[in-house]
Each structure stands twice: as C-alpha cells, then as structure tokens.
C-alpha positions in Angstrom: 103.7 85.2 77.0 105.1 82.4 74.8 102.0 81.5 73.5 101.0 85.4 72.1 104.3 85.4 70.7 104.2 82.1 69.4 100.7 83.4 67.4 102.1 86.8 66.0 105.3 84.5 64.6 102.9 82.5 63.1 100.8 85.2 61.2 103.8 87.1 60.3 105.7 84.2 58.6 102.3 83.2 57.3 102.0 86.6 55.7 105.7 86.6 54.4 106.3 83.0 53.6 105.1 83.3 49.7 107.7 86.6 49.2 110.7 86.2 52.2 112.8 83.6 52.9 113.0 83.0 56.7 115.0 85.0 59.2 118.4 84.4 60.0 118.5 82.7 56.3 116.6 79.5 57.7 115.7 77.5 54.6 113.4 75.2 56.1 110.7 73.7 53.9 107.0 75.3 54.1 105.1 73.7 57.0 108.5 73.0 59.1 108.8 75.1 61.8 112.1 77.2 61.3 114.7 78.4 63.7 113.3 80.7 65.4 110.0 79.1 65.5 111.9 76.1 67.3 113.8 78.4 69.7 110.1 80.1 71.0 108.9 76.2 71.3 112.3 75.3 72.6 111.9 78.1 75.3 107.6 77.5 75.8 109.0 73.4 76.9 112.1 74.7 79.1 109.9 77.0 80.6 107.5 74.6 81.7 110.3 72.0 82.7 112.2 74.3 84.8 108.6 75.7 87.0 109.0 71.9 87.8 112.5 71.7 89.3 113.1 72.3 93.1 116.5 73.4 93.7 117.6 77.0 92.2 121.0 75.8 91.3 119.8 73.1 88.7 117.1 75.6 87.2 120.0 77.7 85.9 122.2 75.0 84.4 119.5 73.2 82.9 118.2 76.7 81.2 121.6 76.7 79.8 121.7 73.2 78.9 118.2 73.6 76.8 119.5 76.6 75.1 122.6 74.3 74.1 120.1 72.1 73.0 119.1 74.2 69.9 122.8 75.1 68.4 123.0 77.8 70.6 126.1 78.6 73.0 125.2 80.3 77.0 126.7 81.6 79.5 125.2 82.7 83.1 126.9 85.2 85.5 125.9 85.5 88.8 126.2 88.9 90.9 128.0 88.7 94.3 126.1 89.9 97.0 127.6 93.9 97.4 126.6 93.9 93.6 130.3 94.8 92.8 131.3 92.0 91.0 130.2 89.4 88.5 131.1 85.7 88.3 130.5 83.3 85.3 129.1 80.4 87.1 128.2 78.2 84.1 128.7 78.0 79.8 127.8 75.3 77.8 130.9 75.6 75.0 132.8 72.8 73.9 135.7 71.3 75.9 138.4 72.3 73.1 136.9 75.7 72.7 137.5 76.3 76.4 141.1 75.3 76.6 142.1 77.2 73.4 140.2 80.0 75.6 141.9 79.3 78.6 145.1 79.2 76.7 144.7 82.8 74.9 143.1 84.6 78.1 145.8 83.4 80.6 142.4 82.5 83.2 140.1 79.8 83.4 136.8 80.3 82.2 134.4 79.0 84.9 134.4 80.6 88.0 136.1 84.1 86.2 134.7 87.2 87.6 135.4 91.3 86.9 134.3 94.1 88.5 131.6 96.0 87.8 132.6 99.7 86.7 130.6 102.4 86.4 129.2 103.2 82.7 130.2 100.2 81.3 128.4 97.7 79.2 127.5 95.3 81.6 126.7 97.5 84.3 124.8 99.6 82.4 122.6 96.8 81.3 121.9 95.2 84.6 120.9 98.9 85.8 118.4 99.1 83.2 117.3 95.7 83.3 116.6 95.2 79.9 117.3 92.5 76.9 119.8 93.6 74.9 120.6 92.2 71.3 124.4 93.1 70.6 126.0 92.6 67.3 129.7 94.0 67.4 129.6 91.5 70.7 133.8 92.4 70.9 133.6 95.8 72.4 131.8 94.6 75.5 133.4 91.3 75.7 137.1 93.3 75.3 136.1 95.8 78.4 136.2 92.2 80.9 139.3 91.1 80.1 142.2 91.0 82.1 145.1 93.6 80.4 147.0 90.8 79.2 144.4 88.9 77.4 143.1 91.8 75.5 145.0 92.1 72.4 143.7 88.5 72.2 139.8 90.1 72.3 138.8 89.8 68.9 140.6 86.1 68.5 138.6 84.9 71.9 135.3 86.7 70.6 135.3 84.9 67.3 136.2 81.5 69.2 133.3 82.5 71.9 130.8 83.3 68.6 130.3 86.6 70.6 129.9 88.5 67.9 126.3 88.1 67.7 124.4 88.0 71.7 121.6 88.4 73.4 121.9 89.3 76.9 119.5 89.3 79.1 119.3 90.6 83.0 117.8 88.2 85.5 115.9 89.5 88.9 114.9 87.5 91.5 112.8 88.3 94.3 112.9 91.7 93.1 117.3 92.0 93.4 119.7 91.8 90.4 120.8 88.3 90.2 122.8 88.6 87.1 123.0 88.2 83.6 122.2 85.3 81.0 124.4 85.7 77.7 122.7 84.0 74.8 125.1 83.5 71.7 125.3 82.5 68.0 125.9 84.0 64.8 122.1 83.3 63.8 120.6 85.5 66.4 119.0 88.5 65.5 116.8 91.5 67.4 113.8 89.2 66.6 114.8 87.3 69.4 114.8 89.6 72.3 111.6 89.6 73.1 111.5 85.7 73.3 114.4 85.5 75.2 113.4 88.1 77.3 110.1 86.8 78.2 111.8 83.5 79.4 114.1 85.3 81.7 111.4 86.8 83.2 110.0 82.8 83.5 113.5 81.8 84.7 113.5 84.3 87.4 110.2 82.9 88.4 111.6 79.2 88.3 114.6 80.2 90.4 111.9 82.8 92.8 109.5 79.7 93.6 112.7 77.5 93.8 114.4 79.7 96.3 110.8 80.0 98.1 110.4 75.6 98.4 113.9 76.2 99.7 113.3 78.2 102.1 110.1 76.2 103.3 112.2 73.0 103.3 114.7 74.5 105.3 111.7 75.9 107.7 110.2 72.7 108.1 113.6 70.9 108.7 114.2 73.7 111.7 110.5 72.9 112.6 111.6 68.7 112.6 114.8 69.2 114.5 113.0 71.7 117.4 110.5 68.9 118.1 113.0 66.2 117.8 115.1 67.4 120.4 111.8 68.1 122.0 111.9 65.4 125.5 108.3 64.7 125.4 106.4 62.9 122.6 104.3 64.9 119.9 101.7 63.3 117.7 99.5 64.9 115.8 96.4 62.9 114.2 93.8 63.7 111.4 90.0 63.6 111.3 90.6 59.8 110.7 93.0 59.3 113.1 95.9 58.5 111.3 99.3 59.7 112.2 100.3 62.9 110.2 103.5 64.0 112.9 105.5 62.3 115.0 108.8 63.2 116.6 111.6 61.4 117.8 111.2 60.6 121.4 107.6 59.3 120.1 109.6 57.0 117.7 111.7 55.8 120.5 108.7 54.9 122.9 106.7 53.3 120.6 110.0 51.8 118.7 108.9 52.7 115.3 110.3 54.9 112.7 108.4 58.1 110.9 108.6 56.3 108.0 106.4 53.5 109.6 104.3 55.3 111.3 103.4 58.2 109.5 100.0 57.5 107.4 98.8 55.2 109.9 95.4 54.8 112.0 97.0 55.7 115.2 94.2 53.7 117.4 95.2 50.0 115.5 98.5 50.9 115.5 99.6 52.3 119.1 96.9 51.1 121.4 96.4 48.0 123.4 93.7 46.0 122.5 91.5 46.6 125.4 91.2 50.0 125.4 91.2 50.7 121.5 87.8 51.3 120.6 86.7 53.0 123.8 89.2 55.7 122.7 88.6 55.9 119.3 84.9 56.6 120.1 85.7 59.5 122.3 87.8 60.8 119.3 84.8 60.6 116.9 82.3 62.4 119.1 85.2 64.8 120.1 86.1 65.6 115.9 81.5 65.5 115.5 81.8 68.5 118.4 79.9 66.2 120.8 82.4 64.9 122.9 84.7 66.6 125.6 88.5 67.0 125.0 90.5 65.8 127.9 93.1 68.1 128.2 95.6 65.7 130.4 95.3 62.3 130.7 97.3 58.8 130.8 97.0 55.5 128.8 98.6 53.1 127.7 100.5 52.4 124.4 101.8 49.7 122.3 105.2 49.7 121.0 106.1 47.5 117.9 107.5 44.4 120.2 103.9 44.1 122.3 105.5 46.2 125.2 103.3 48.5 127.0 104.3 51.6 128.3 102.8 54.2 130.3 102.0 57.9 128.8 100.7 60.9 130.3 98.8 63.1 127.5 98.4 67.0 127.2 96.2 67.4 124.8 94.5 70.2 122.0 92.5 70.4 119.1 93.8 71.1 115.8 91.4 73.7 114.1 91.4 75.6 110.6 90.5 79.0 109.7 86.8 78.3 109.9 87.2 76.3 113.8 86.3 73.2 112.2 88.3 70.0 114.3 90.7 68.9 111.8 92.3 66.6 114.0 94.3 66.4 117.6 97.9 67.0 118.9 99.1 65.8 122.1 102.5 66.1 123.5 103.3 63.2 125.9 105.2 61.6 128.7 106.4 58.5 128.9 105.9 57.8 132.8 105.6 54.1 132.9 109.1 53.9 135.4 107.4 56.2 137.6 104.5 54.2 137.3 106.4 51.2 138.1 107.8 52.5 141.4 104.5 54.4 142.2 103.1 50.8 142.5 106.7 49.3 143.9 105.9 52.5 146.9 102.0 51.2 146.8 103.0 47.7 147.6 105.9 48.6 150.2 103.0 50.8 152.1 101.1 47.9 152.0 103.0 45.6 153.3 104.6 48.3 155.8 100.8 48.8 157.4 100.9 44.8 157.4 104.4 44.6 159.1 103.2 47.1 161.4 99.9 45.6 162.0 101.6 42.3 162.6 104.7 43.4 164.4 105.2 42.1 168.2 105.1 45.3 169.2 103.2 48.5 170.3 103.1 50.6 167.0 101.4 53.9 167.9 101.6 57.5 165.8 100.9 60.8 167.2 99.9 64.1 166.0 102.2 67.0 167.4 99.4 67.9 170.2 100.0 64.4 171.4 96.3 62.9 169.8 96.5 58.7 168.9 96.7 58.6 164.9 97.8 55.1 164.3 97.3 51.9 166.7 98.1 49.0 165.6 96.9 45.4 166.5 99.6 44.4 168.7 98.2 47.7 170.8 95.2 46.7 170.8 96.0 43.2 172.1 98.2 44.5 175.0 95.9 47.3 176.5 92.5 46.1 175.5 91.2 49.1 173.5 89.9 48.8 170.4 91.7 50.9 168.0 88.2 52.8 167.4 88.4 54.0 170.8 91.3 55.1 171.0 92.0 57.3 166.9 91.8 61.2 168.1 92.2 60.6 172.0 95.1 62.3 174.1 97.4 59.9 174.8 98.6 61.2 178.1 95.3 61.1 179.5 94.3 57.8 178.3 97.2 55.9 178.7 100.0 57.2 181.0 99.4 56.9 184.7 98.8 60.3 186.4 102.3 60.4 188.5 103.9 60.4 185.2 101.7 62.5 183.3 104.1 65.6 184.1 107.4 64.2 183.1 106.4 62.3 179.8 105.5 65.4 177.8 108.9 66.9 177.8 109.6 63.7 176.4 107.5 64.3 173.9 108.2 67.3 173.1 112.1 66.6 173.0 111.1 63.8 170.3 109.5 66.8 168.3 112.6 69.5 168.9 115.0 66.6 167.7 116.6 66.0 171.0 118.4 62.6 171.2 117.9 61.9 174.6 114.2 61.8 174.1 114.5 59.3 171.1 114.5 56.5 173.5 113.0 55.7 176.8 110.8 53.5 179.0 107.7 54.1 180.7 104.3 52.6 182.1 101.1 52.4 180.3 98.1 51.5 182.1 95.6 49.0 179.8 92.0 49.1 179.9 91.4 47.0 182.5 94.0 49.1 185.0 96.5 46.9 184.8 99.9 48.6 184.3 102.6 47.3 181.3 106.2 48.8 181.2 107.1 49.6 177.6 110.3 50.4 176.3 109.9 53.1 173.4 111.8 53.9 170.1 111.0 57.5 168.4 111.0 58.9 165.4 109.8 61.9 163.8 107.3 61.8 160.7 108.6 64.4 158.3 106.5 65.6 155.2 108.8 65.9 151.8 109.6 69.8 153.1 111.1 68.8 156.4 107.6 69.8 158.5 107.8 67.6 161.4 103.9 66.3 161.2 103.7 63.5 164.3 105.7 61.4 165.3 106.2 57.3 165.0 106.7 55.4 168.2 107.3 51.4 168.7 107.1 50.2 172.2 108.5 46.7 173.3 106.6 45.3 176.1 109.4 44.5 178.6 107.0 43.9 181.4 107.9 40.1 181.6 111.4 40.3 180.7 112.6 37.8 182.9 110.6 35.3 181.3 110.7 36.2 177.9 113.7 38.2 177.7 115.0 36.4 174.3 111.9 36.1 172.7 112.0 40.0 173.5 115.6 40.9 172.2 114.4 38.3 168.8 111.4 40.4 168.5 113.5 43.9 169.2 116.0 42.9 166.9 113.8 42.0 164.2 111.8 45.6 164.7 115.3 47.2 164.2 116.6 45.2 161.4 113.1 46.5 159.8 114.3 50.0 160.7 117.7 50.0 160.0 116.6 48.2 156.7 118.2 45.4 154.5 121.0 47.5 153.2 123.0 47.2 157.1 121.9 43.7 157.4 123.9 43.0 154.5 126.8 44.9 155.3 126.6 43.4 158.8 126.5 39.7 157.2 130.1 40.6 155.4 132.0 42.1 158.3 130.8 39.3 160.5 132.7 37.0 158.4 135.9 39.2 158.3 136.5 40.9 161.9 139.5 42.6 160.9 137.7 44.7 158.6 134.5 45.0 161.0 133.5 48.7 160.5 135.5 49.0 157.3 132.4 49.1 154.9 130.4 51.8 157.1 133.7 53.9 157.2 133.8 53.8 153.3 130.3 54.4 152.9 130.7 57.8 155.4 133.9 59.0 153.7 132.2 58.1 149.9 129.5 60.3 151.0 131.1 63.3 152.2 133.5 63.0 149.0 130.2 63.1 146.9 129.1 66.2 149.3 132.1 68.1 148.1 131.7 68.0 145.0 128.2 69.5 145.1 126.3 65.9 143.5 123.0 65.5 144.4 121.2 63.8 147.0 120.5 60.9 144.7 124.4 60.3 144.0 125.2 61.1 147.6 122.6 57.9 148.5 124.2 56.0 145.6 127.9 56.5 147.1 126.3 55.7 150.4 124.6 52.8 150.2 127.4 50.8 147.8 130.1 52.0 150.7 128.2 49.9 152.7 127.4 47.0 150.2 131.2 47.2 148.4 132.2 44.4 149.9 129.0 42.5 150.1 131.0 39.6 147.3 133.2 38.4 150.3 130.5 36.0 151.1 131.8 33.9 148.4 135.7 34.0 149.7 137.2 31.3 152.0 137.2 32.8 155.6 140.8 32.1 155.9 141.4 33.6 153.2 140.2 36.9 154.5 141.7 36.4 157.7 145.1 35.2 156.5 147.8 36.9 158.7 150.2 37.1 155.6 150.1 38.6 152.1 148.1 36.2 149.8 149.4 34.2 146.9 148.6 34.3 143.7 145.7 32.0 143.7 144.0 33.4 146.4 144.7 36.8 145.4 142.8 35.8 142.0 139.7 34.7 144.2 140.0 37.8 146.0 139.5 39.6 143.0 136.3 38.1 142.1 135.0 39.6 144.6 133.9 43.1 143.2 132.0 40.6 140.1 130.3 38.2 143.1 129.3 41.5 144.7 127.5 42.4 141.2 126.0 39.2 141.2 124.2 39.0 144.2 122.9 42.2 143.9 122.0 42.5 140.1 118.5 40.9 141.1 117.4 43.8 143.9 116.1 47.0 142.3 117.6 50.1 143.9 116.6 53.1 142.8 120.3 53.8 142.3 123.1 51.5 140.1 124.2 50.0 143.3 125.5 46.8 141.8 127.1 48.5 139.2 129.1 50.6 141.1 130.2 47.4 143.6 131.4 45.6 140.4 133.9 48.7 139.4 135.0 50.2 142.7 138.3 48.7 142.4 138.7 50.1 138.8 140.7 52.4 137.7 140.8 55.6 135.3 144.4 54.0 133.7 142.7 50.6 132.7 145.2 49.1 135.6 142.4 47.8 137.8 140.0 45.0 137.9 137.6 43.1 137.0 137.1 44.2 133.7 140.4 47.0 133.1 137.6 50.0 132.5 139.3 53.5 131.8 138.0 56.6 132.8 134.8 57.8 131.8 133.5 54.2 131.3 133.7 54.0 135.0 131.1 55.1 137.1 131.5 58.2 139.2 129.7 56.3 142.6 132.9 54.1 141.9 135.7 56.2 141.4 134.8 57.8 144.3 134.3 54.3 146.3 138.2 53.6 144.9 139.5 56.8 146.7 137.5 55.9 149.6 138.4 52.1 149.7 141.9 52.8 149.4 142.3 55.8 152.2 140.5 53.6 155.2 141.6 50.5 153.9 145.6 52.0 154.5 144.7 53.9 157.7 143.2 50.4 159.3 144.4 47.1 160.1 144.8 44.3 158.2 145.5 40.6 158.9 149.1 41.0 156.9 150.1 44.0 157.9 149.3 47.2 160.8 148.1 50.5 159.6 150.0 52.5 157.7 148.2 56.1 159.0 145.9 58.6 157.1 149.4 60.6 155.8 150.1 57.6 153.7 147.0 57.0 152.5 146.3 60.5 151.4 149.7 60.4 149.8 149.2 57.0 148.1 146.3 58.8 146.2 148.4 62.0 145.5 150.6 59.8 143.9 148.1 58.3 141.6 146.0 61.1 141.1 145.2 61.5 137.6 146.3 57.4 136.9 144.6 55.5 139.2 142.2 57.5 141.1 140.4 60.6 139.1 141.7 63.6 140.1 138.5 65.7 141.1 138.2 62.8 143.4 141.1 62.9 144.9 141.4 66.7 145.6 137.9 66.6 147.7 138.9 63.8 149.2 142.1 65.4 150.6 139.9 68.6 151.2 137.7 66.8 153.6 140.9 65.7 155.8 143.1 68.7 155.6 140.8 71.5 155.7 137.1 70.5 157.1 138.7 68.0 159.7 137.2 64.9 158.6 138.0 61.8 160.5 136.8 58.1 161.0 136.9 58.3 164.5 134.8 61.8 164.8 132.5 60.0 162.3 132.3 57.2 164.8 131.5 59.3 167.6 129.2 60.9 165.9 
C-alpha cells in the first residue's frame, strides 16, 4: 500500500516540480524528498518496525513516538470495552505544553476520557470508520471538554496545534479499538490516505501482537498444566534430542529446562550400559521398523551420576502426513519402590532360609488340609522327603488314626479364627512309625484382600523334653522372637532395664494407635504411631539404671541425662529403615506445639503428627501408672493435665480424641491388657 502510494507521489511531484512549489509550502531543494515524501517513508519504516514488536501496548506508543519523530504531534484514544467511553492513553506533546494544558482544562491530560454521545464528531467517525482530515480542529476538540474548560477551547486548541488533524479509526480483530489523532499545522487532505493506510498496518501490528499474546499465554497454561503434572513428560525429536520437559522430569534427573532442552537425550540421561541398545530401538522405531514399547522401565542418569528407576508410557509423535517425528513418554520415578521391592525380595529370601533352617517343624497347608510347604527341619524329624509329601492330606499321612477325628476341628478353628485352636499339641507318626509329640503354633495366611488362603503352622518337637527342655524353650523362644519380630525385642530390652515402667511402652503404643484411629489416619500412620509407642523409649539404654529406678524426683543433672534420651532413641534407630519415620518421631515425642519441650524446642507444625500424638499418649499412662518417685495419680488427672494444656503443650485435635476414647468408647489400659 505504501509502496503504490509512494510511486503516484513520485510521478505527481515529478509532473508538478517545474511549475508548483511543494505541498504544505515545503521548499525542499529538487531531488530531496519533501515533507510529505518523508512522512509516506517515515510511515513505510514504522510500519515495518512495528510488524516486528511483540507486545500490543509498545506497538501503539512506538507508532506515536515515530510520528513525533517527523515534527508531528499524536495522540491515541483507546475505547473501553461497552464502547461508551474513550480514554487518551498516550500523546507525544512537550512537557510544558501539557502543564499549561493541564493548567487551562482543570484535568490531566493522560488517562482523560469522555463519553461517547450520539451524533457527535468522534462518535460519528468511529461508526464510519474512516480517515478524516479536519481543519477547523476546535469545534470537535470543544465538544470533549469538560464545561469549565470550554471557554478555554480555542486557547487549548491552538496550544494542542489542533487546528489542523488527521484522525484516523483503528479496528482490531474486527472491533473498534479507538482513534489515532494525527496533528500539525502542515497537514493537509493529501495525507489521509497515507495515514490511513498505516492504520490499517497498525491494526495489523497490534492484531498479530494480541495473537503472539494470546499463544504465549496458551503455551504458558500448556507449561504450568504439565508442570504440576506428578509424572515426568519428555518429548524427543527424530534425533533424539530433548524438545519438552517438565518439572518433575527436571527434578528426577536434577537438571534444569534450560540445560536440558536441545540435548541428545540418549548421552545425556542414560547410563552408560544401556545407551546405545536404546538408541538403536529408537532409530528402527522413527525408520518404521522397530516396535514401540508402550510401557516399560529403565534406568536414568541424573546430573550427580545417581541412577534412578523410571517406568515409561510411551507414544509416537506423528504429523499430518503419519510420518514419526519423534516420541513422548510420560514417566514414573519408581526406583523407592524398586528399592523395597528388592528389600521384600531379599527378606523372602532369607524368610524361606530361616524357615528352612529353623529347629522346628515348618509346614503350610491349603484350606482342604493338602501339605504346601515342608521345610527341612520336617523332613529330618519324620523322614519324608519333602517331594513326597507337597499335595498329600495331612491327616492321612501324618496324624495317627485315633486322632484323626478330633484334629480337623482344629483345623478348621485355625481357619474360622478361633483362638483356642491357634495353639495345641499333638502326635505325628514319622515314616518309619515311630510317633513324635509336637507342640504347634497357627496362623492364618491372608492374601492382600483378607481371603484366608492356608494356613502357616510351626511345630516344636517336645517329644524329649526332659532332656532337652532348654535347648527347646532357646529354640521356641528364638522361633517367637522371629514372629513377634525385632520391634518387641527392642521394646522388651528397655523395660527390662526399668521394671517400674515394664508395660509402659506397649500401653503407649495401644493408646497412640487408637488416638490415630480416631482421627480417621491411615493404616500407614496408625503403624507409625504404633510401632514408635513401642520403641519411644528405646534411648533409655544409654541412662544409668539407677537413675531410672531412683525412688525420688531427679536432680538437675540427671534430669538433663534423662532428657537425652528422646535424641539417644533417634540415634540408635536412625540406621534401621522402616517404612515409616519411626526415629523421627521417637526424637520429638516429648515436644511440644508451644516450643516448651525438648530436645530441640520444635513448635507446632514442625512437629510430627506420630509425635504429638505419642506426647498425649506418654503423658496420660505415664500419670495413670507408677513411678519410682511418686504413686499414680489416676486417669482423671491425667486427662485433665492435657485439658489443661490443650492448645499449648499438646495439639488440640489430639487431645479431644484422646479424651473421646476414655469418656465415650470406654477405652482402658487394663481392657487393652485383657484383651
């Protein structure tokens, strides 16, 4: 558009140059282009700038800024969005012409707005939409003006030069955005087509502007949705390098976008070992001749050397035509699962072994009774082999016929949950007829739904008891400490060095639990309660015995070392990987939520829930039992002492279950311990 009227200026000043002085009295010498000339090259050069500038606001002012540029004055008034009202949003005049304005007009001149009436000059011309030279600039100007400024019209139109104006409507995206005022005294009508050609060009600017926008602001919703995204996504090219990546994929492999993006994902991410195996399964999967591997798990490198463990879920990335343009796969890092799948591999392993070489009958049954498991002890004491035995009944093979009628209800009691039946003695008769008297332990073998699916039984052969009666109770105890597992032997090892709070751990751990019940946590807290309760106290190891036992209060010294307990506790147990924060919990279960406890003076949410509940629990048996220095003060007390510092010391959703339990669903230690 600029360049056809650039040509027909040309031609025409050609054609005039000998006879007419230039337009707008421009006394420029022949050959030099004159004013108008200038402002069409002035406009073809902003018009090209501004197609390059990416944010709508800046398009405008620097439009206005060019336009400056060449003597002239501008003004741009934006349209609100009901179309009611417009609003100058930018001018280019002097400073000092703007205060004088300011001064005469009573308002300031950026940010000024009027109302759009009906039939008058502006609204008229952003109706029509069309460039409109004015040259008695006043009358339109005056029509704006607040009442008080108006006698004052024709003063602020000859300050504003508005005398002479080209105004020019400006549509984007096919609405009325508003109006740009061009204005000097050397404007003519010539110069509406110009300037309304690079409206038109601005409103493209500002169109494509508002459109980049628009993508940004779509890709930036697209960045945040995968970001918050818990799985990795990476997306590859045909060459393999990284063209997306979100955040969790920045946080397992410890990189940032900005490293990773660009990069040959196979050299970068992958171990060593398995890098080019990979990589050639990608190049015959993007030539269409290999197969794409929809889920699948490797390994991956993070920037320190760490490996970690991913499960993939993966798809091809196809264009228009279905031609592979690369691969996207959303991933999970699984290497802690990993970790404990092979921490449950090697504690089945060594379970068969303990089994295999426990001193004692290990035999499984099906719920018909068949043999499923025999272990080596079994094999030893009855001379079968263990492949004659897999599949048989075990009534039939092994239990001598005048018992044969009785021992099934056994049996059957084991599978019905009965408790009488989870213990008894009987005789088995051995392959060579001879008759051993084992004394049984049951247990049921549940699958992850509760389905009873056999049922696990360890026999003690007690048929020589006389003459190996401690070797047996060694061996019985041993096969229980296996059962009961390591957590009661340590519990066990504290109390038996302080018998005045024998008991006391279990208690806590029974009351923690049942606080953790109540307040609807889940099975994995409820075990995490339970299982510090009964480790809490686990750091008294380290503390004098007479100390502990000391029939009067402590002094401050030994009060001190009594304290470290809770951080001797941590320490022991810091090592032994629970699959809850057992040690944690030990360390701040005599914190509390005002800062007023110990070791460390934690506040509220800093301290674990597993402990605040242990601190409720502590303190309620720890008041209702003996102690060395002083009887027990009841269960009223103690619930009262944690009324009392309910919302301080103790948190108060803790507190109000714990009370619940004792007042309303009749908890009690000594039902517990009947129980």
């Amino acid at each position: 558009m600029f360049k056809r009227l650039l040509g027909r200026y040309a031609k025409k000043t050609k054609r005039k140059s000998a006879v007419t002085p230039p337009v707008g009295g421009d006394s420029s010498p022949a050959g030099v282009p004159g004013r108008e000339e200038r402002l069409l090259l002035a406009l073809c050069e902003a018009s090209r700038v501004v197609q390059q500038i990416r944010e709508p606001s800046k398009v405008l002012q620097h439009v206005c800024d060019e336009i400056a540029g060449l003597g002239y004055n501008a003004v741009l008034f934006v349209l609100d969005d009901e179309h009611r009202w417009l609003t100058v949003e930018y001018l280019t005049y002097d400073s000092n012409v703007l205060r004088a304005v300011e001064k005469l007009a009573g308002v300031s001149a950026v940010g000024f707005r009027f109302e759009l009436l009906s039939s008058t000059f502006y609204e008229r011309l952003l109706r029509e939409g069309e460039a409109r030279f004015v040259e008695a600039g006043a009358e339109p100007f005056s029509e704006v003006l607040p009442p008080v400024a108006r006698p004052a019209a024709k003063q602020l139109a000859s300050l504003l030069g508005v005398n002479r104006a080209i105004y020019v409507p400006l549509t984007v995206d096919g609405e009325r955005y508003g109006l740009l005022a061009v204005l000097s005294e050397d404007l003519t009508g010539d110069n509406v087509s110009a300037m309304a050609a690079f409206g038109g060009q601005i409103a493209t600017a500002v169109e494509n502007a508002h459109a980049i926008d628009r993508l940004q602001q779509e890709r930036d919703r697209a960045q945040r949705y995968l970001d918050v995204a818990g799985a990795m996504l990476v997306a590859v090219d045909r060459e393999g390098r990284i063209t997306l990546i979100n955040r969790r994929g920045c946080e397992v492999l410890a990189r940032s976008e900005d490293e990773l993006l660009g990069l040959d994902w196979f050299e970068t991410c992958l171990p060593e070992r398995i890098r080019e195996n990979v990589r050639r399964g990608f190049v015959a999967l993007i030539e269409g001749e290999g197969q794409l591997f929809e889920e699948a798990e490797a390994a991956v490198t993070r920037a320190d050397g760490e490996e970690r463990i991913v499960r993939w879920r993966n798809t091809k990335l196809v264009d228009g035509e279905g031609r592979i343009t690369g691969l996207l796969s959303s991933g999970e890092d699984i290497t802690e699962r990993h970790r404990m799948m092979e921490a449950l591999r090697e504690s089945k392993e060594l379970a068969e072994r303990m089994i295999d070489t426990a001193n004692a009958v290990i035999v499984e049954f099906d719920p018909e009774g068949r043999i499923a498991r025999f272990n080596d002890y079994a094999e030893r004491l009855t001379g079968f082999a263990r492949s004659e035995v897999l599949g048989r009944d075990w009534f039939t093979t092994f239990i001598p016929p005048r018992d044969r009628s009785s021992l099934p209800d056994v049996f059957s009691g084991v599978l019905g949950g009965r408790e009488d039946a989870f213990s008894h003695v009987n005789a088995i008769l051995c392959k060579s007829g001879e008759e051993r008297i084992v004394e049984w332990r049951n247990t049921t073998i549940t699958e992850a739904d509760g389905t009873v699916r056999g049922i696990l039984s360890v026999g003690v052969d007690i048929t020589e008891r006389e003459r190996a009666l401690e070797n047996l109770k060694e061996s019985e105890q041993r096969l229980l400490d296996v059962l009961e597992g390591t957590i009661a032997a340590f519990a066990r090892t504290v109390e038996a060095r302080d018998p005045y709070t024998a008991g006391h751990q279990e208690h806590v751990a029974r009351l923690g639990a049942a606080v953790a019940r109540k307040l609807g946590l889940p099975t994995e807290a409820v075990d995490s309660v339970r299982v510090a309760g009964l480790l809490h106290d686990i750091g008294k190891i380290s503390i004098p015995a007479e100390i502990l036992a000391k029939p009067t209060r402590l002094n401050d010294v030994e009060w001190s070392l009594m304290q470290q307990h809770p951080e001797d506790g941590y320490r022991i147990l810091e090592g032994i990987h629970f699959p809850w924060p057992v040690a944690k919990v030990i360390r701040q279960h005599h914190e509390r939520m005002d800062g007023t406890g110990y070791p460390n003076g934690l506040t509220g949410d800093d301290i674990l829930l597993e402990a605040r509940i242990l601190a409720v629990s502590d303190t309620v048996e720890a008041m209702a039992a003996h102690r060395p220095y002083r009887p027990a003060v009841g269960l009223d007390a103690a619930l009262n002492e944690i009324r009392d510092g309910r919302g301080t010391a103790y948190d108060p959703t803790v507190v109000d279950a714990c009370i619940e339990l004792f007042d309303q669903d009749g908890f009690s230690f000594e039902a517990e311990d009947a129980a």
